[in-house]
C-alpha positions in Angstrom: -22.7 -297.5 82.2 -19.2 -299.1 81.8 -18.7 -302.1 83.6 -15.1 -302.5 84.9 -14.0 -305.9 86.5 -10.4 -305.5 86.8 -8.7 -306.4 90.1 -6.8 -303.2 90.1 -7.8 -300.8 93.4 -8.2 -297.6 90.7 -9.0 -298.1 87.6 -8.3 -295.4 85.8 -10.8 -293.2 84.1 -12.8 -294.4 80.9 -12.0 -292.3 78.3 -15.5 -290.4 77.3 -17.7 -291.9 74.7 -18.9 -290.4 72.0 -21.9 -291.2 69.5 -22.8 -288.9 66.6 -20.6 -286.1 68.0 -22.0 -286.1 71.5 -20.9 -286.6 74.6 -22.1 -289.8 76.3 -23.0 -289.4 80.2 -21.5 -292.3 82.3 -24.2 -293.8 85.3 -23.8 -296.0 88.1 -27.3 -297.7 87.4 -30.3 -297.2 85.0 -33.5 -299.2 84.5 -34.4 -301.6 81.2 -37.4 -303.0 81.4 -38.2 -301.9 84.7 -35.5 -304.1 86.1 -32.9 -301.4 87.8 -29.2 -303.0 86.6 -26.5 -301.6 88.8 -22.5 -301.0 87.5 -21.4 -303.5 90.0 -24.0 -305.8 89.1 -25.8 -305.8 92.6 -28.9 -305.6 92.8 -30.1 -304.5 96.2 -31.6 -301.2 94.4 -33.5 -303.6 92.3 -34.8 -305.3 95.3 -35.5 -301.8 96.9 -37.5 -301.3 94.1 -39.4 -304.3 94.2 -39.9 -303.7 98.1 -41.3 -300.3 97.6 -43.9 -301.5 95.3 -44.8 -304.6 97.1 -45.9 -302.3 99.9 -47.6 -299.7 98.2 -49.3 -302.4 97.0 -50.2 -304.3 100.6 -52.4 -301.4 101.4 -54.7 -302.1 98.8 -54.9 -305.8 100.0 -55.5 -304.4 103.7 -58.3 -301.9 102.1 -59.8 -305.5 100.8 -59.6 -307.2 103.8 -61.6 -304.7 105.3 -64.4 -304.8 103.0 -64.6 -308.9 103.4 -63.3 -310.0 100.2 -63.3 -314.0 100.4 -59.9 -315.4 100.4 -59.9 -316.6 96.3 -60.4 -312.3 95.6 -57.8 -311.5 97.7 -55.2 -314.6 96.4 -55.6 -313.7 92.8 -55.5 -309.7 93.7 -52.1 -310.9 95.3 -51.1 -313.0 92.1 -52.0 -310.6 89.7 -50.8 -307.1 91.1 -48.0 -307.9 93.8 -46.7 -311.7 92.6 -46.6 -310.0 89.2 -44.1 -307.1 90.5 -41.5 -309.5 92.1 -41.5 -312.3 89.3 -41.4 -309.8 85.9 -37.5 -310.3 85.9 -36.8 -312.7 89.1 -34.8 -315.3 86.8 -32.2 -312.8 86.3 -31.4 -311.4 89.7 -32.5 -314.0 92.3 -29.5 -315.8 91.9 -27.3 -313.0 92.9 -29.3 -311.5 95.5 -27.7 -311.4 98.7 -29.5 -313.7 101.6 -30.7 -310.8 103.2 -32.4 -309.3 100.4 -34.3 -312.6 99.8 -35.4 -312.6 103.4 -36.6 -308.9 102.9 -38.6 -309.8 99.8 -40.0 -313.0 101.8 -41.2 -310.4 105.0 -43.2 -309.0 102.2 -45.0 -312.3 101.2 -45.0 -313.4 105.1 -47.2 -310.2 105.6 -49.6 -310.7 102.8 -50.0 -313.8 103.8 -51.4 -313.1 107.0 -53.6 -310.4 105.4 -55.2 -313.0 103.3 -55.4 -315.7 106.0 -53.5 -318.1 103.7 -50.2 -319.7 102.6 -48.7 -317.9 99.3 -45.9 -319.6 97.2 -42.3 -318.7 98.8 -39.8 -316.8 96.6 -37.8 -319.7 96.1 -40.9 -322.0 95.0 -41.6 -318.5 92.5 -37.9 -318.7 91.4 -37.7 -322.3 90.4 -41.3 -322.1 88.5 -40.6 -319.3 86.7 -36.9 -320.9 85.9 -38.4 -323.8 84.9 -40.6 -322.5 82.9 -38.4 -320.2 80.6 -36.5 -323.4 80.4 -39.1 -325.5 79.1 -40.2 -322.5 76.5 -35.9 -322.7 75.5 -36.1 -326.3 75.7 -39.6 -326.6 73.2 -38.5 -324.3 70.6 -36.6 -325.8 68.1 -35.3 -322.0 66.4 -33.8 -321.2 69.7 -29.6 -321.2 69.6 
């Protein structure tokens, strides 16, 4: 992926890279760590992602509502398998995610909460924990630059 910023209208073409003789293939996005990282550093694929899973994953806490889980199943099924999805890289894009996106990733937690019959933590409140967090773990460890 080569990442361009220049304010010219056409940048011209990157010359082809080579490694070990080889051509090297230029993309407009690819995934690392299951976080999809797009050439113009948007990331409304990433959040299309994220989506995708989330509801894959809703019917599964529908299929436990239906057999009666109490509410404490179904909150930690939420926290471990669908909280899980959104939060795995949410320090790094949730800045730059456009307002929309954020209100399409909230629809997804609005839903599951009425599935469950409770209040879940809002992407912001998951965004300024998990912040928070990596910055105490920085903060505590005295090797870190």
């Amino acid at each position: 992926m080569v990442m361009d910023f220049r304010k010219n209208a056409a940048p011209p073409t990157p010359a082809p890279i080579t490694l070990c003789d080889s051509p090297v293939t230029a993309v407009e996005s690819f995934r690392f760590l299951g976080t999809i990282i797009a050439q113009d550093l948007k990331w409304e694929q990433n959040i299309c992602s994220l989506i995708k899973k989330a509801q894959q994953r809703m019917f599964f806490l529908r299929q436990l509502k239906k057999f009666n889980l109490p509410k404490t199943m179904m909150v930690n099924f939420y926290t471990s398998i669908m909280e899980s999805i959104r939060t795995s890289s949410i320090t790094i894009w949730y800045a730059a995610a456009t307002a929309k996106d954020k209100g399409r990733l909230q629809r997804v937690i609005r839903s599951a909460e009425k599935v469950i019959g409770c209040n879940l933590p809002s992407l912001n409140d998951l965004h300024t924990s998990r912040t928070l967090r990596q910055a105490g773990k920085i903060v505590a460890d005295p090797s870190h630059p």
